[in-house]
C-alpha positions in Angstrom: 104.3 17.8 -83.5 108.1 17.2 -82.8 107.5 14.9 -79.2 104.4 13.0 -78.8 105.2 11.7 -75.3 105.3 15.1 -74.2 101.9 15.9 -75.7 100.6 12.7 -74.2 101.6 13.8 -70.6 100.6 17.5 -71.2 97.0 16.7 -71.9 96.9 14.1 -69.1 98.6 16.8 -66.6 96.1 19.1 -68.3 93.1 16.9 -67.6 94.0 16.4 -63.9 94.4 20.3 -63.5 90.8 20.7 -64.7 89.5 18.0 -62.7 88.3 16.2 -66.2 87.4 12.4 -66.1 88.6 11.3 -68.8 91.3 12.3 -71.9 91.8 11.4 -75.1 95.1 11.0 -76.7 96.1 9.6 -80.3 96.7 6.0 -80.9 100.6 4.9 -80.7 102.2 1.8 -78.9 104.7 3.5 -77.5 102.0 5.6 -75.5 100.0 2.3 -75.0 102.6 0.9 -73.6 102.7 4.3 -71.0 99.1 4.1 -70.1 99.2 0.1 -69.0 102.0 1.5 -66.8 100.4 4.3 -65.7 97.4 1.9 -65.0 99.4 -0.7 -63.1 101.2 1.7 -60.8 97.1 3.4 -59.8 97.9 6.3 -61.5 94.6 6.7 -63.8 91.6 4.2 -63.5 91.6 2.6 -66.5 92.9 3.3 -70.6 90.7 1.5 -73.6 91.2 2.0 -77.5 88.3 3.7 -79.2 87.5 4.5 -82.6 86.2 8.1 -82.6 84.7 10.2 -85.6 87.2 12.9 -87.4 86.4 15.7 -89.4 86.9 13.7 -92.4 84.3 11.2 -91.8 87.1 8.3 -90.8 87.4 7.1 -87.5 90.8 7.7 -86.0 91.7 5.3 -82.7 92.3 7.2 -79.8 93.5 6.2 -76.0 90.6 7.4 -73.8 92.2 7.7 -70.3 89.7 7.7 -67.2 91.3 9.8 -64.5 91.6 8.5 -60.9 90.4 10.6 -58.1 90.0 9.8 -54.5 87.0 10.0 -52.2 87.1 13.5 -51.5 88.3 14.5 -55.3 92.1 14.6 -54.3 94.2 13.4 -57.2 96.0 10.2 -57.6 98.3 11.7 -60.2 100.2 15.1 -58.8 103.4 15.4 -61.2 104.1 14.0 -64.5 107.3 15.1 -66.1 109.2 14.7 -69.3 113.1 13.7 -69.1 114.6 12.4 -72.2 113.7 15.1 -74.5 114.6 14.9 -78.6 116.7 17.6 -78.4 118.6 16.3 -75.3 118.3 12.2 -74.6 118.5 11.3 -71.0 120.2 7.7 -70.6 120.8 5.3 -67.3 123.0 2.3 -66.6 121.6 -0.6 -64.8 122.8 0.6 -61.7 121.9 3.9 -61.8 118.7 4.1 -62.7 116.5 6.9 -61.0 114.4 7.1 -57.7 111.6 9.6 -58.1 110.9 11.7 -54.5 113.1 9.2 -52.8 111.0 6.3 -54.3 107.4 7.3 -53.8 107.1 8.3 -57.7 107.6 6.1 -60.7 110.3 6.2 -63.5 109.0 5.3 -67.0 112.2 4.0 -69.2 112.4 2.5 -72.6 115.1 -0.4 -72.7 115.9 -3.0 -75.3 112.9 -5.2 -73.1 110.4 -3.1 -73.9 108.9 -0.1 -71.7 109.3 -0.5 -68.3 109.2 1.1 -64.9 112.8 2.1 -63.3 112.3 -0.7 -60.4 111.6 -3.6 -63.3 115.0 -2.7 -65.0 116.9 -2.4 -61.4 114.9 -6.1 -60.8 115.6 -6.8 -64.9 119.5 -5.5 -64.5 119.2 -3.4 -67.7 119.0 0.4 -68.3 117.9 2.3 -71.3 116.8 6.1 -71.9 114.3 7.7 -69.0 110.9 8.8 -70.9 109.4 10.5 -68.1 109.5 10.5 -64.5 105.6 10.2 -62.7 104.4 11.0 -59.0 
């Protein structure tokens, strides 16, 4: 597998689509660091590390995502999308980092703070390279 983050969001976008309650994804930080996003901004419910059993007999940790729904089973997540691809890198300034749907949607970018939402690195005055962009 060549792009992990797009895997991550594929099976996530994949899991809404099928009106799943939960996903399992494999363990990095860089995708840790998506789900507490992710979980912040009331896109999914919750995100926990769990040790699950392979084929081999070793336990391999996995992110188990639990889905958010509303009351009448309308989704909380409708678009997930990759930017920054590895054969073409997508990078912003500090002041021009992007609005998603005109600010209704969430930016996720990687800067020398850490990972961070576009309106923390206006706030932060830093840019970096846009990951993905969620609404």
């Amino acid at each position: 597998m060549t792009d992990p983050i797009s895997d991550m969001l594929t099976r996530i976008r994949n899991a809404v689509r099928g009106r799943l309650t939960r996903v399992d994804i494999p363990t990095s930080r860089l995708k840790l660091e998506i789900a507490r996003i992710l979980e912040r901004e009331g896109y999914i419910a919750s995100y926990k590390v769990v040790d699950v059993q392979a084929a081999a007999e070793v336990p391999l940790p996995v992110i188990r995502i639990t889905l958010k729904y509303g009351s009448r089973g309308e989704r909380a997540l409708s678009g997930l999308e990759r930017v920054s691809k590895p054969g073409r890198r997508v990078y912003c300034g500090r002041d021009d980092v992007p609005q998603v749907l005109g600010g209704l949607g969430v930016s996720i970018l990687t800067t020398s703070r850490g990972i961070m939402t576009g309106q923390d690195a206006t706030t932060a005055g830093v840019g970096g390279e846009v990951l993905c962009n969620v609404w």
